[in-house]
C-alpha positions in Angstrom: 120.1 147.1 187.7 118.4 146.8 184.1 120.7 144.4 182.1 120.3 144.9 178.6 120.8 141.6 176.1 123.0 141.8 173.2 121.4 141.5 170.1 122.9 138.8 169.0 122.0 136.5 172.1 118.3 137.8 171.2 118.6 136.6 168.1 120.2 133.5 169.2 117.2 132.9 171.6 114.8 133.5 169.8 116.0 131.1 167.2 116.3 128.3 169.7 113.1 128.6 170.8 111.9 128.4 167.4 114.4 125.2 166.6 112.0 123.6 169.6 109.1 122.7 167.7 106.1 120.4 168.2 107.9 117.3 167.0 110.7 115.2 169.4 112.3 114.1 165.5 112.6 117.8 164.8 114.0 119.0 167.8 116.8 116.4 167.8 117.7 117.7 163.7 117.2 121.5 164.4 118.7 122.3 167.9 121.6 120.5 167.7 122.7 121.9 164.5 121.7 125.4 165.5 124.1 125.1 168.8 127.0 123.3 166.9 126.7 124.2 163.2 124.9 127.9 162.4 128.0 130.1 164.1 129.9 128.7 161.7 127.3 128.8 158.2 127.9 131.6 155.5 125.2 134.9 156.0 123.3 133.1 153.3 123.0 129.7 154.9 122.4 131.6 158.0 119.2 132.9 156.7 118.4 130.0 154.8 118.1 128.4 158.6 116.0 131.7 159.8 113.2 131.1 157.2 113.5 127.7 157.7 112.1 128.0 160.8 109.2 130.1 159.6 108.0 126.7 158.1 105.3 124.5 159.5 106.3 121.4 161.4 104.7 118.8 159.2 106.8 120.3 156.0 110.0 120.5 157.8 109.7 116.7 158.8 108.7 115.9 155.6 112.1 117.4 154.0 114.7 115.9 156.9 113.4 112.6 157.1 114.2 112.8 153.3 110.3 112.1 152.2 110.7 114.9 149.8 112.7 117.9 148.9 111.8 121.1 149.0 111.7 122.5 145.4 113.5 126.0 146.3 117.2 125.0 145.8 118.4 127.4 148.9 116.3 125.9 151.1 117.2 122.2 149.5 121.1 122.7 150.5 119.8 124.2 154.4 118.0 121.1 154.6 120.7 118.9 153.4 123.3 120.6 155.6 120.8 119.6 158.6 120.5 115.8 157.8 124.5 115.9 157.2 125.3 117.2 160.4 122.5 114.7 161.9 124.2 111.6 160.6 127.6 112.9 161.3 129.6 111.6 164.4 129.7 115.8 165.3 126.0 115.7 166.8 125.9 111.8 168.0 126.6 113.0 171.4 123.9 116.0 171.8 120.3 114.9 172.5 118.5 118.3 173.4 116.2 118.6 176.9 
């Protein structure tokens, strides 16, 4: 029996393979917010997250550990939203494996 996989939970693998990155400090920002906070972002913050992702690791941990800011303001508030939900007593109890 062939069991096919929603697209959705395609999707929703695929992005939290992609949330695992190269970097421990990224992993414990990006999958946690993916598996407690994206379900509940707008379509555009949803994306926002998507390209996100499509962004090399030493950029993205440039941006959350709040080195810099990235000059595009949509991807400014995604990265905002992630180090908010990191210091927030929502994710203190997640550490991804």
């Amino acid at each position: 029996m062939n069991e096919q996989t929603p697209p959705d939970a395609a999707q929703r693998k695929r992005l939290y393979w992609h949330s695992r990155r190269g970097m421990w400090e990224l992993d414990l920002l990006l999958v946690p917010f993916l598996e407690q906070r994206y379900d509940g972002l707008d379509a555009a913050d949803q994306a926002a997250f998507r390209d996100l992702l499509d962004e090399e690791d030493q950029d993205l941990f440039v941006w959350l550990m709040r080195r810099e800011w990235p000059e595009e303001p949509r991807r400014r508030r995604i990265v905002q939203l992630i180090i908010e939900h990191a210091e927030s007593a929502d994710s203190l109890g997640h550490r991804p494996v």
